[in-house]
KEKOL-573015 format. One line per field, with one value per residue (C-alpha): residue in one letter; x, y, z. Coordinates in pm, whole numbers, padded with zeros to 5 digits. Example, Ala and Ser with C-alpha at 12.3 -4.5 7.8 and 13.67 -1.06 7.14 Angstrom:
rest <- A, S
c1 <- 01230, 01367
c2 <- -00450, -00106
c3 <- 00780, 00714
// end
This chain:
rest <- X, X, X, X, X, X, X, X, X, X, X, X, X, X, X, X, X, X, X, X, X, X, X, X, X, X, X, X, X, X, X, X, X, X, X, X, X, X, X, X, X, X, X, X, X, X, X, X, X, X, X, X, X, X, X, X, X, X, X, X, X, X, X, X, X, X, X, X, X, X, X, X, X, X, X, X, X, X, X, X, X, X, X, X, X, X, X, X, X, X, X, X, X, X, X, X, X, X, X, X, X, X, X, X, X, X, X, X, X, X, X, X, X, X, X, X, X, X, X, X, X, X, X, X, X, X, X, X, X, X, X, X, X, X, X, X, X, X, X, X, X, X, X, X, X, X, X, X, X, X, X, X, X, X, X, X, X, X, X, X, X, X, X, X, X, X, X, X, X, X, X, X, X, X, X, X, X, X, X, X, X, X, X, X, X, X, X, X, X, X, X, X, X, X, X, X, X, X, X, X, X, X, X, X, X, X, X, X, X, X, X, X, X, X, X, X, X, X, X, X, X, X, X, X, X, X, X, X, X, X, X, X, X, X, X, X, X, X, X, X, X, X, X, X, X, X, X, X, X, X, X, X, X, X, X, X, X, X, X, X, X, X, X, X, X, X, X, X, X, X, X, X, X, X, X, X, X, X, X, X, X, X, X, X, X, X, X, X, X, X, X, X, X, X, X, X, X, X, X, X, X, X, X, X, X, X, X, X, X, X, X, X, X, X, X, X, X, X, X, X, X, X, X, X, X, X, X, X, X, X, X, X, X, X, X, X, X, X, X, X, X, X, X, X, X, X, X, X, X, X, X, X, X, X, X, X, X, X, X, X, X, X, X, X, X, X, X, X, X, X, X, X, X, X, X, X, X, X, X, X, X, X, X, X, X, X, X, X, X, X, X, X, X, X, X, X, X, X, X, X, X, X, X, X, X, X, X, X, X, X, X, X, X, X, X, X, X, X, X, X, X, X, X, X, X, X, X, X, X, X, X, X, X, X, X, X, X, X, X, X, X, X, X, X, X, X, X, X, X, X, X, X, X, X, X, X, X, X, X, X, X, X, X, X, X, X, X, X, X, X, X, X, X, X, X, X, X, X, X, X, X, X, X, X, X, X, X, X, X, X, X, X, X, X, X, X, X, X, X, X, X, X, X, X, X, X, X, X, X, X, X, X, X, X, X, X, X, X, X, X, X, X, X, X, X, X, X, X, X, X, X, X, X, X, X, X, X, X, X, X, X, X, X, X, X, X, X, X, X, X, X, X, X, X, X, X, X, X, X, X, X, X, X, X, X, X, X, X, X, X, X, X, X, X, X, X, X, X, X, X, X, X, X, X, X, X, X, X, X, X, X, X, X, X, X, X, X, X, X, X, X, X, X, X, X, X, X, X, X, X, X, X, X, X, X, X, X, X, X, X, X, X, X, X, X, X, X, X, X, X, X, X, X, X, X, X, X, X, X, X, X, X, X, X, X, X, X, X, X, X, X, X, X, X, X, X, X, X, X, X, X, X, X, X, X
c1 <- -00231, -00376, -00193, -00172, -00077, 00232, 00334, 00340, 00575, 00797, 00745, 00777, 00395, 00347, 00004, -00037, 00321, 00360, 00418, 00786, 00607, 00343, 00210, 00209, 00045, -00232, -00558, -00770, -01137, -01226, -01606, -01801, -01519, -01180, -00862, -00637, -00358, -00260, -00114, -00312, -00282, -00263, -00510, -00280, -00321, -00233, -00235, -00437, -00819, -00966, -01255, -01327, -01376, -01185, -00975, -00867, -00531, -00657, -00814, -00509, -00262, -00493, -00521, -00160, -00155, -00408, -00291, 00049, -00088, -00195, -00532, -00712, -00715, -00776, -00855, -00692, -00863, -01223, -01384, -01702, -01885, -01712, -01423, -01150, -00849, -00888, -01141, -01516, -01846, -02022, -02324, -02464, -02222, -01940, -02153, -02040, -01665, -01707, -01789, -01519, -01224, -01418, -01440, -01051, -00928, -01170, -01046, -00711, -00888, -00834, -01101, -01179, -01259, -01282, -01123, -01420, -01245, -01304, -01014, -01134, -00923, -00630, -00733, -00977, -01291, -01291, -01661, -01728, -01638, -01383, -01127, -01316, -01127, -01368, -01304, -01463, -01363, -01197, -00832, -00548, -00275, -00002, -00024, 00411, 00421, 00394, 00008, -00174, -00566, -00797, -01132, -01485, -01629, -01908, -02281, -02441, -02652, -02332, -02178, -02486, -02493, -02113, -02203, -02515, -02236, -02057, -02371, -02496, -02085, -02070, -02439, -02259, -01941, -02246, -02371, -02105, -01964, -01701, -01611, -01588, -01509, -01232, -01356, -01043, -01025, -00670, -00392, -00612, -00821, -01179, -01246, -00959, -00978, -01284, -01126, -00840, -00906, -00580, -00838, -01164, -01261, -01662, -01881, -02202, -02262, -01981, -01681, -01537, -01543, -01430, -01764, -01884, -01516, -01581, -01906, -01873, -01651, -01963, -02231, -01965, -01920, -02334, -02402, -02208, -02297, -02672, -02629, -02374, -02547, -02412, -02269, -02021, -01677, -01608, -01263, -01136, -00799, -00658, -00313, -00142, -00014, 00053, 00408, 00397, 00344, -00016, -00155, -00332, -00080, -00025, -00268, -00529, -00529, -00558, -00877, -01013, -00984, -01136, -01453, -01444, -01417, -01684, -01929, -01967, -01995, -01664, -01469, -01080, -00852, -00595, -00354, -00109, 00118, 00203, -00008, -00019, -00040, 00328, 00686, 00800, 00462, 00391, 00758, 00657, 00357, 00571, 00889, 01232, 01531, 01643, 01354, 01427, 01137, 00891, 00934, 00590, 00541, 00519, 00217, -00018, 00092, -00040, -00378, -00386, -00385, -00706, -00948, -01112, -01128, -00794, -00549, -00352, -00058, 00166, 00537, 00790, 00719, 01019, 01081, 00852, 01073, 00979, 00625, 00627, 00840, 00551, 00283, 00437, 00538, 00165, 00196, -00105, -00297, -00269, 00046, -00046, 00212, 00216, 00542, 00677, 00405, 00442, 00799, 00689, 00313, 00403, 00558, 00309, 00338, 00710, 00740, 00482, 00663, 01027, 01169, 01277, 01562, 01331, 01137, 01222, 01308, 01168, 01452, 01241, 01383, 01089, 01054, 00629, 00595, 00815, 00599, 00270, 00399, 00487, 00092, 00166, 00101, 00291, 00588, 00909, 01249, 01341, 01012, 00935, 00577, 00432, 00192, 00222, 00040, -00244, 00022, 00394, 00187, 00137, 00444, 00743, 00645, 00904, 01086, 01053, 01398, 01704, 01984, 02310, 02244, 02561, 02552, 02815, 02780, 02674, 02449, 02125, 02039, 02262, 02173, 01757, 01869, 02046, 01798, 01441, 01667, 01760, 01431, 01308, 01536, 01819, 02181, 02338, 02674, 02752, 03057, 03178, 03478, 03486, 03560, 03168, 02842, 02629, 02764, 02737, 02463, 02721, 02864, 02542, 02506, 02823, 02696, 02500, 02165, 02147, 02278, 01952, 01992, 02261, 02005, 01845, 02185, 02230, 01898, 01960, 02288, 02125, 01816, 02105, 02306, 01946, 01847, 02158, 02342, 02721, 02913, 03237, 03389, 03719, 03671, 03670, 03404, 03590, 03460, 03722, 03581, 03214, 03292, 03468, 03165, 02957, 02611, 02319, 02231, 02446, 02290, 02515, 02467, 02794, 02644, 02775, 03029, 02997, 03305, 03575, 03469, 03745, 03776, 03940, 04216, 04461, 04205, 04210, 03918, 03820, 03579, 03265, 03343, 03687, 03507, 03225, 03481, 03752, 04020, 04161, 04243, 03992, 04088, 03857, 03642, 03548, 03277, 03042, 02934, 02595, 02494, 02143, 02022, 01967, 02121, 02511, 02524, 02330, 02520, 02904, 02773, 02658, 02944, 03231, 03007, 02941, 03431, 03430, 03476, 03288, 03086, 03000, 02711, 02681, 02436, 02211, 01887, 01640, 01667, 01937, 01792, 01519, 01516, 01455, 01133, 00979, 01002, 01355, 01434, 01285, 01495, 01823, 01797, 01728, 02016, 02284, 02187, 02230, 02595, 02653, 02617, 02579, 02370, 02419, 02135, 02084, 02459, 02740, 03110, 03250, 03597, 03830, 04133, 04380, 04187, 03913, 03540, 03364, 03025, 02760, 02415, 02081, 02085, 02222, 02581, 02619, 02918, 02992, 03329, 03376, 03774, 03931, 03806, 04068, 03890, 03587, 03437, 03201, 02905, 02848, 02540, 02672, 02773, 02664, 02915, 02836, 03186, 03103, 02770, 02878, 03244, 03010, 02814, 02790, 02977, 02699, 02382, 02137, 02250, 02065, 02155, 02001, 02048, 02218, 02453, 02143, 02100, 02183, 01866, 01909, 01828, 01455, 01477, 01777, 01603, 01329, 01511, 01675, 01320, 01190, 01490, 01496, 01099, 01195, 01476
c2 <- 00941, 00648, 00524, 00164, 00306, 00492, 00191, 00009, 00268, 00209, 00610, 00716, 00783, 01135, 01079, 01391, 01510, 01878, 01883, 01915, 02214, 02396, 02608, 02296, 02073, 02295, 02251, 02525, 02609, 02573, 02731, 02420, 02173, 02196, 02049, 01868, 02012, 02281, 02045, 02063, 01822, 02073, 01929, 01820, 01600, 01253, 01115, 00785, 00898, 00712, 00839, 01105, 00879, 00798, 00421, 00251, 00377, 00698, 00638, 00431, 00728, 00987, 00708, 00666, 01076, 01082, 00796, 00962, 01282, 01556, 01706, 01774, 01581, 01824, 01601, 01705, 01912, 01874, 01952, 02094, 01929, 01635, 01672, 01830, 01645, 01331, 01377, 01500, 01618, 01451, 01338, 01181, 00854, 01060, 01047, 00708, 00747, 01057, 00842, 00595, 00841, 01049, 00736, 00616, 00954, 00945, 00690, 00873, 01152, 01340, 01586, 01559, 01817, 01834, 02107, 02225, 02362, 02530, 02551, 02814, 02867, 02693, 02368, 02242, 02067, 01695, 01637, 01758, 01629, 01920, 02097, 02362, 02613, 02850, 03193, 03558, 03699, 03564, 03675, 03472, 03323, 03056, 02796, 02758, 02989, 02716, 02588, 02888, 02961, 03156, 03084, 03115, 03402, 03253, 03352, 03483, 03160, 02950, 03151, 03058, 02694, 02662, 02841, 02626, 02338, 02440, 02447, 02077, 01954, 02089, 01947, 01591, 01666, 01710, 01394, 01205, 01296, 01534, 01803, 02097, 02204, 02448, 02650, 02713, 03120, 03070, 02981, 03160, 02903, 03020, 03288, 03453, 03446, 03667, 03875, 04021, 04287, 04103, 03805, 03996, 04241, 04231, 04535, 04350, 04290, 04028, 04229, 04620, 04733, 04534, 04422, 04278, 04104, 03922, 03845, 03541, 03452, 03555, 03374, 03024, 03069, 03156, 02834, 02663, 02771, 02777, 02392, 02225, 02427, 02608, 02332, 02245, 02435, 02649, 02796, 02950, 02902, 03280, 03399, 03603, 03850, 03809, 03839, 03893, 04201, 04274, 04051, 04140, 04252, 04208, 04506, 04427, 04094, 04170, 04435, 04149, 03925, 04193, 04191, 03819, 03795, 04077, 03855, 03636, 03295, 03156, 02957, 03012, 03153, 02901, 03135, 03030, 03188, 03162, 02964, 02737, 02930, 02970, 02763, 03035, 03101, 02720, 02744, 02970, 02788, 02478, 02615, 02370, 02340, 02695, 02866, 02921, 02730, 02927, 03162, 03323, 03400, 03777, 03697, 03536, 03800, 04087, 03881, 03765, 04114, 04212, 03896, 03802, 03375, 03173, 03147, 02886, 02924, 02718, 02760, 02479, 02419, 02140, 02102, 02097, 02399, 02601, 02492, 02631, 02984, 03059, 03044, 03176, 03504, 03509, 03435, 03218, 02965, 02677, 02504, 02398, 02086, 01902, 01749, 01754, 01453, 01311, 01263, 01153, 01145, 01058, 01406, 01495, 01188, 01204, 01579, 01579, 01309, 01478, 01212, 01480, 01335, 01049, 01252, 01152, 01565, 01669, 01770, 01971, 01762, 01762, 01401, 01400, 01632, 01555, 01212, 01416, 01618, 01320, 01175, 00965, 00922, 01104, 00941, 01065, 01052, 00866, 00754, 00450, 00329, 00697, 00547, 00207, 00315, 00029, -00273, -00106, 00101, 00071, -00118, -00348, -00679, -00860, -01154, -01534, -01579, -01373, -01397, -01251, -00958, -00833, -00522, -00376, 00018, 00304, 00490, 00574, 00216, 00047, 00194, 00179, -00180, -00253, 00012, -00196, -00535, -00414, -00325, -00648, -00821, -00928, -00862, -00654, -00551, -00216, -00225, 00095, 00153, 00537, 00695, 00868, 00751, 00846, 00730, 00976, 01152, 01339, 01529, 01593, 01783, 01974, 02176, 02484, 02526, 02085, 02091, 01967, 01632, 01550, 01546, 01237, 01024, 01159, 01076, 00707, 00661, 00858, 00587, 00276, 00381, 00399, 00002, -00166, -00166, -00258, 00031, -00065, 00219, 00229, -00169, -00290, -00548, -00797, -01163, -01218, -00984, -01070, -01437, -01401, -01246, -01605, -01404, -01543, -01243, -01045, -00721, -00583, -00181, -00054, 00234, 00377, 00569, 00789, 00674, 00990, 01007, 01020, 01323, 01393, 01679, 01783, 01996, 01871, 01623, 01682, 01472, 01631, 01551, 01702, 02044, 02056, 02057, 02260, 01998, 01990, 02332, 02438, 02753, 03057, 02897, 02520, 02350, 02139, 01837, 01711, 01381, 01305, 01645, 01554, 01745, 01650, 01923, 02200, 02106, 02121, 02422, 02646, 02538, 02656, 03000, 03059, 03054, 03304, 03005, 03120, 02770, 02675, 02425, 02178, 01923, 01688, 01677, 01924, 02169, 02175, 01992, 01831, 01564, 01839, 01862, 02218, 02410, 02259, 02376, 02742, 02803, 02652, 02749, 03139, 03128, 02938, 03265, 03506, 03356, 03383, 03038, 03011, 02747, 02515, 02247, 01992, 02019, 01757, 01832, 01742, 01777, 01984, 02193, 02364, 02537, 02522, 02343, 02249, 02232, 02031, 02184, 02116, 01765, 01949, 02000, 02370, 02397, 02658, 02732, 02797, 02936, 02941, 02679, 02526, 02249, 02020, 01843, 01542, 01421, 01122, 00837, 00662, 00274, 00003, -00121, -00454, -00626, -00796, -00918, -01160, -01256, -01360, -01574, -01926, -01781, -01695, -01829, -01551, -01261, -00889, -00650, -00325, 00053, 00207, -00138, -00251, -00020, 00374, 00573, 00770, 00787, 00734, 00436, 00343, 00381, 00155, -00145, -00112, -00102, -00390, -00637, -00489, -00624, -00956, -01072
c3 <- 01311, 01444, 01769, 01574, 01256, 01485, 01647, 01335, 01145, 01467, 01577, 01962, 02093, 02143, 02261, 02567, 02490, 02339, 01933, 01816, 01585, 01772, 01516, 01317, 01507, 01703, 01535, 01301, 01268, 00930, 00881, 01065, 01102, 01324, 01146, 01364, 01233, 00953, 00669, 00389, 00102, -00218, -00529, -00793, -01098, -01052, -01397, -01175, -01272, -01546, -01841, -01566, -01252, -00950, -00971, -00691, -00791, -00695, -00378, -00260, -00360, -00109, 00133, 00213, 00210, 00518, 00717, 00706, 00910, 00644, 00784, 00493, 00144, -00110, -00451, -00800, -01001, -01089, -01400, -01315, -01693, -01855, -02092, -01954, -01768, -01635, -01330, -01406, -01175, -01482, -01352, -01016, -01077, -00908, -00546, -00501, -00563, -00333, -00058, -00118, -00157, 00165, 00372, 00309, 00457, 00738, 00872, 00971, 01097, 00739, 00610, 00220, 00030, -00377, -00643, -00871, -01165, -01511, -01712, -01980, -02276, -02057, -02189, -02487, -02436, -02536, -02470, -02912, -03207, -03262, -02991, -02822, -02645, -02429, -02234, -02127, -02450, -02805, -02694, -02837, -02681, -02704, -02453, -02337, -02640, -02931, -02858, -03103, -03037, -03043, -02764, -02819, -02581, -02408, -02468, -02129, -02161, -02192, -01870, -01648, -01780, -01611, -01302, -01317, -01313, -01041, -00802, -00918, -00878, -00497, -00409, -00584, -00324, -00012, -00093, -00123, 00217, 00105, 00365, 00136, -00208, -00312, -00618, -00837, -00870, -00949, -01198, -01517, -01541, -01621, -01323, -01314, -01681, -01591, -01327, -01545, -01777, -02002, -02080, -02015, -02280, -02253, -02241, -02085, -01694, -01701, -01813, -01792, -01407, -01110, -01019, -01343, -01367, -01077, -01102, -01258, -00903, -00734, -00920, -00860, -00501, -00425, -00652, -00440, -00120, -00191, -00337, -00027, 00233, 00527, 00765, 00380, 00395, 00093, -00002, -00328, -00450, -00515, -00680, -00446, -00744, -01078, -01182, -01597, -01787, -01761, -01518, -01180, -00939, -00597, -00510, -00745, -00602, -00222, -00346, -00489, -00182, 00043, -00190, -00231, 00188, 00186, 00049, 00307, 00050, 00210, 00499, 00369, 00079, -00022, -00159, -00477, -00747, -01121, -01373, -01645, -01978, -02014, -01892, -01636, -01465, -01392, -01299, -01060, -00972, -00877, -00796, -00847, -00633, -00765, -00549, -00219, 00042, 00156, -00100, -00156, 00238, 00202, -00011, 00193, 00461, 00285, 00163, 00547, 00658, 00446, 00539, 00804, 00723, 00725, 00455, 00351, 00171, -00097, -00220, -00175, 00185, 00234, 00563, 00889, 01002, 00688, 00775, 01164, 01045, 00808, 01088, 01350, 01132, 01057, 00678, 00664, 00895, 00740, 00516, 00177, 00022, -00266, -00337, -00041, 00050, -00250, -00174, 00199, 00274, 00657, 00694, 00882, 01166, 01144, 01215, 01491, 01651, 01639, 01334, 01140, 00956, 00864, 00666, 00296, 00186, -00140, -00346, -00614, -00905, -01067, -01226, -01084, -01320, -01579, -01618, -01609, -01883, -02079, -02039, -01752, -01387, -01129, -01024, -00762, -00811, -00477, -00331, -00505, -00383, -00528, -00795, -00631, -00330, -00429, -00369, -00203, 00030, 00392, 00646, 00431, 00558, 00736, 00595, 00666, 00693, 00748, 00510, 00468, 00162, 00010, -00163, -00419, -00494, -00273, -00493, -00479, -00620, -00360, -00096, -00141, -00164, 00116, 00308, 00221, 00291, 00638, 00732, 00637, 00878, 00640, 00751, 00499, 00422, 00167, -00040, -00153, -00354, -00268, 00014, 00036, -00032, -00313, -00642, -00909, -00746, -00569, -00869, -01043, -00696, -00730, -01036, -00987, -00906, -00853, -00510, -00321, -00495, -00264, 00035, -00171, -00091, 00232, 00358, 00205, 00365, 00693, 00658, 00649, 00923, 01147, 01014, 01105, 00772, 00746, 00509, 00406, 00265, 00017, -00047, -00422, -00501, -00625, -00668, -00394, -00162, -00246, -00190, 00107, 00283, 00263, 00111, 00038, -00169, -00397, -00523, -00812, -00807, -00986, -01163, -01496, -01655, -01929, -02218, -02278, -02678, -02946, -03156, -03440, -03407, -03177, -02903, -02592, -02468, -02115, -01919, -01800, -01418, -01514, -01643, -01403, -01059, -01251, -01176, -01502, -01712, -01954, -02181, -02250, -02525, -02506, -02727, -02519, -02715, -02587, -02750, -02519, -02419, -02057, -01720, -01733, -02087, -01898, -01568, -01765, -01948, -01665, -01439, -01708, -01781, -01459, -01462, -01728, -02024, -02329, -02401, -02747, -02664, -02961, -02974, -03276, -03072, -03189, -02926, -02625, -02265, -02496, -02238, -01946, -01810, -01931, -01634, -01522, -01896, -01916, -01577, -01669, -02067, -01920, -01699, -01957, -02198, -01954, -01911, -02250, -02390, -02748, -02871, -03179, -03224, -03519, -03557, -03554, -03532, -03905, -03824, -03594, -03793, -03555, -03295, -03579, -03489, -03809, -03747, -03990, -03939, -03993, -04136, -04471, -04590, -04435, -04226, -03923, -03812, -03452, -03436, -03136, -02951, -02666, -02524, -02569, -02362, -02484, -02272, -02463, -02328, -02008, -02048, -01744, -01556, -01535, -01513, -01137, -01203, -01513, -01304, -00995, -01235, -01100, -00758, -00549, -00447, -00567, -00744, -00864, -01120, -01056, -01107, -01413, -01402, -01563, -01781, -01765, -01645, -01381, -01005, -01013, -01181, -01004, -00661, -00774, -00905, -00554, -00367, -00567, -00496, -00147, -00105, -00350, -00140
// end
């Protein structure tokens, strides 16, 4: 990083002194160019290209990724002919954008280089008048196992027109200043489609032995060397081993990388795992808080051991420390993260300069992709300016004049509040009722599998101690107590609560905090009512299997975590089975006789009687608590309402009402 960019962040100059991370931090030879470091920013989709072209959305969003330290940029995917996704190599009108996106990383002493990318039958061609679905050979499948089709196998002519496409999309990426290209060999998109005899079923020169599988592979990578020339890094994108029935396994894939390193055509292997036909293998692909960090090391190990150019590797790298074990055991050369600079692009600057706990952690929640699955830009659960890189990004400006900010509530609202007020030179005070900090945050921690999400409060409250804020803890916000304190600014962040529901019968009714921490007796069989389909069901549900309870998990949505994102959901739904929770969707409870659970199904009359039933335990849609902010009406000279006080929607949101009244006041 810049040394005015690090004195401007407020980090110690390291300038001459040794790197907190050695590994980390020493630089790599990279065909003809020498990273400065071995953070490489993994190509991911964005959701912030437009009608195939780069926006200055885009170019902000890899921007603030290179000026926070990352030494190479790599862009999202790149459709190699127009149609497919949201970025395209359409035509010679992409040179331009090259060397706009190429210059704004340059400047931070970042290398650009561009994913060319094919997707195959992974993803149907927009570019006709009909969906077009193409591949090696006409083999079925169902995309996340409800998407049905059936490709068209590609004429010989048709394979040398796309190959033909990947040599005029690198000679675009030479001439618009672009470092290198990485030629996507991975996730079954269109070469690896190819290399596997699962998807490849051809009896011409393209199909039956090893060689003809991958010559398709070898045909990309000498278009694209012979078109960038020899002073243009190329890499290739590789799965380490595939990990479904059928696919290429781990040894098939490292014979594959010695040919593919045999031939000479490239500068690295960028090694990755899973895919994106079905729910568990992008799972895999980008693993949640349930994988461990780090977790595909042995991996690039083994591929490491059989090539001769660097590897870089992926797999929920977390934490700087995670970053420097993987080198130093010789896993790969280089450190491959996505989310993780998504959640902080200045991971980079902050680890090299020994600010560890500044480093906002990714928690693996999920929510980027959860809004890219729902057609939207990438967004993060607790780092705000992601998708706002073009106007929040860059240093919080200080403000004109200092006033007195009090805060009520010490959730993750509250505290990004009182956080991005502090830093702006406001004097704040944090009223918290409880004894901790965190808000509700802290028991959607406590249930299995969600524990990471605490690190999202701690790193808040960690983040307010370091800016000067005032935490009282145990004291009410009253109007008395908020008055007394003189503010100038009253930010209202009481939360939510979720309403114990009213049942008819005489089972007992047992709140979900109550069920999730065990404080309150339970039974052997309890019916879990879900009315919203989001986290706190799943959460209640696996905590009471994982005691031994026998959950009956009743809910009128269509399916049960509809509001999950997928992959969260094929993890959790897998694991919820496995402890024996039954699942009743479309249903209502009718009525409750004895120890008796009449269930209405289906949006019919048909009843199902669940006997034996001892408890239930209702998650029912949370209601704001917004008591203070009408009583201190009139009292105070400016006043906020922000966070699920608002309105009930969870921590991301929460965090960025916070951020925004933090950067209005």
């Amino acid at each position: 990083m810049p040394h005015d960019v690090q004195q401007a962040r407020g980090e110690p100059d390291t300038t001459g002194q040794q790197a907190a991370f050695p590994h980390l931090f020493s630089p790599l030879t990279v065909g003809s160019i020498t990273l400065k470091n071995r953070i490489v920013n993994s190509a991911h989709q964005t959701g912030f290209a437009r009608d195939g072209q780069y926006t200055a959305q885009l170019i902000a969003y890899h921007r603030e990724r290179a000026r926070g330290g990352a030494a190479v940029i790599v862009s999202q995917a790149t459709s190699v002919v127009p149609g497919y996704l949201d970025l395209w190599s359409r035509d010679d009108g992409i040179v331009d954008e090259y060397r706009a996106v190429a210059e704004a990383v340059n400047e931070y002493g970042a290398h650009y280089f561009a994913e060319l990318w094919h997707p195959g039958r992974q993803s149907h061609y927009t570019g006709a008048d009909a969906e077009i679905y193409l591949a090696p050979s006409a083999v079925p499948f169902a995309s996340y196992g409800v998407d049905y089709r059936v490709p068209h196998a590609l004429e010989p002519a048709e394979i040398w027109e796309i190959v033909r496409a990947f040599g005029d999309a690198a000679r675009r990426c030479q001439q618009g200043g672009v470092a290198g290209a990485e030629v996507h060999f991975a996730h079954w998109n269109l070469v690896e489609q190819f290399m596997s005899p699962q998807t490849n079923l051809r009896e011409d020169e393209w199909g039956g032995s090893l060689e003809n599988r991958l010559r398709f592979a070898k045909e990309v990578a000498s278009a694209v060397r012979e078109a960038a020339g020899p002073e243009f890094v190329v890499g290739a994108r590789i799965t380490g081993a595939g990990l479904s029935t059928g696919e290429l396994d781990q040894l098939d894939m490292l014979e594959i990388a010695g040919i593919i390193d045999s031939w000479k055509l490239l500068d690295y292997l960028s090694v990755t795992m899973g895919h994106y036909s079905d729910a568990i293998n992008t799972a895999r692909n980008i693993p949640n808080m349930t994988f461990e960090p780090g977790l595909w090391a042995k991996f690039g190990k083994s591929l490491k051991s059989v090539v001769d150019i660097p590897v870089f590797l992926v797999g929920r790298v977390n934490h700087p420390r995670v970053a420097e074990q993987l080198l130093a055991d010789g896993s790969c050369d280089a450190i491959v993260m996505a989310r993780a600079l998504i959640a902080d692009p200045y991971f980079p600057a902050k680890a090299q300069a020994g600010r560890v706990s500044d480093i906002r952690p990714c928690v693996g929640a999920m929510n980027c992709i959860h809004h890219l699955h729902r057609g939207e830009s990438i967004r993060c659960i607790h780092n705000p300016i992601v998708s706002r890189e073009s106007h929040w990004g860059g240093e919080l400006q200080r403000a004109k004049n200092s006033r007195r900010v009090v805060v009520v509530g010490g959730g993750p609202s509250g505290l990004e509040a009182a956080r991005v007020a502090a830093v702006r030179g406001h004097e704040v005070v944090l009223l918290e009722r409880s004894s901790t900090l965190g808000g509700q945050v802290r028991a959607a921690a406590r249930a299995p599998g969600r524990s990471e999400l605490a690190q999202i409060v701690e790193w808040l409250a960690g983040q307010c101690d370091s800016v000067g804020v005032t935490v009282e803890l145990g004291a009410v916000g009253s109007t008395d107590k908020v008055t007394s304190l003189n503010p100038d600014v009253v930010v209202v962040a009481t939360g939510s609560s979720m309403p114990l529901a009213e049942l008819p019968g005489g089972l007992p009714v047992i709140a979900p905090l109550e069920a999730l921490e065990g404080s309150r007796e339970t039974g052997l069989r309890v019916v879990v009512l879900d009315e919203f389909g989001d986290w706190q069901g799943f959460s209640v549900a696996h905590a009471l299997a994982s005691r031994g309870v026998k959950v009956e998990f009743v809910t009128p949505t269509i399916f049960p975590g509809i509001a999950l994102e997928l992959t969260n959901w094929r993890i959790a739904y897998e694991r919820l089975t496995a402890l024996g929770v039954t699942f009743h969707s479309v249903a209502e409870v009718a009525r409750v006789e004895g120890s008796a659970v009449v269930l209405r199904h289906g949006f019919g009359k048909a009843e199902v009687v669940l006997d034996g039933v001892e408890a239930i335990v209702p998650v029912t849609l949370p209601r704001a608590e917004d008591e203070l902010y009408h009583a201190l009406g009139g009292l105070v000279p400016e006043l906020h309402l922000v966070g699920d006080a608002f309105a009930p929607r969870g921590i991301e949101a929460g965090v960025f009402d916070g951020h925004a009244v933090g950067r209005k006041i």
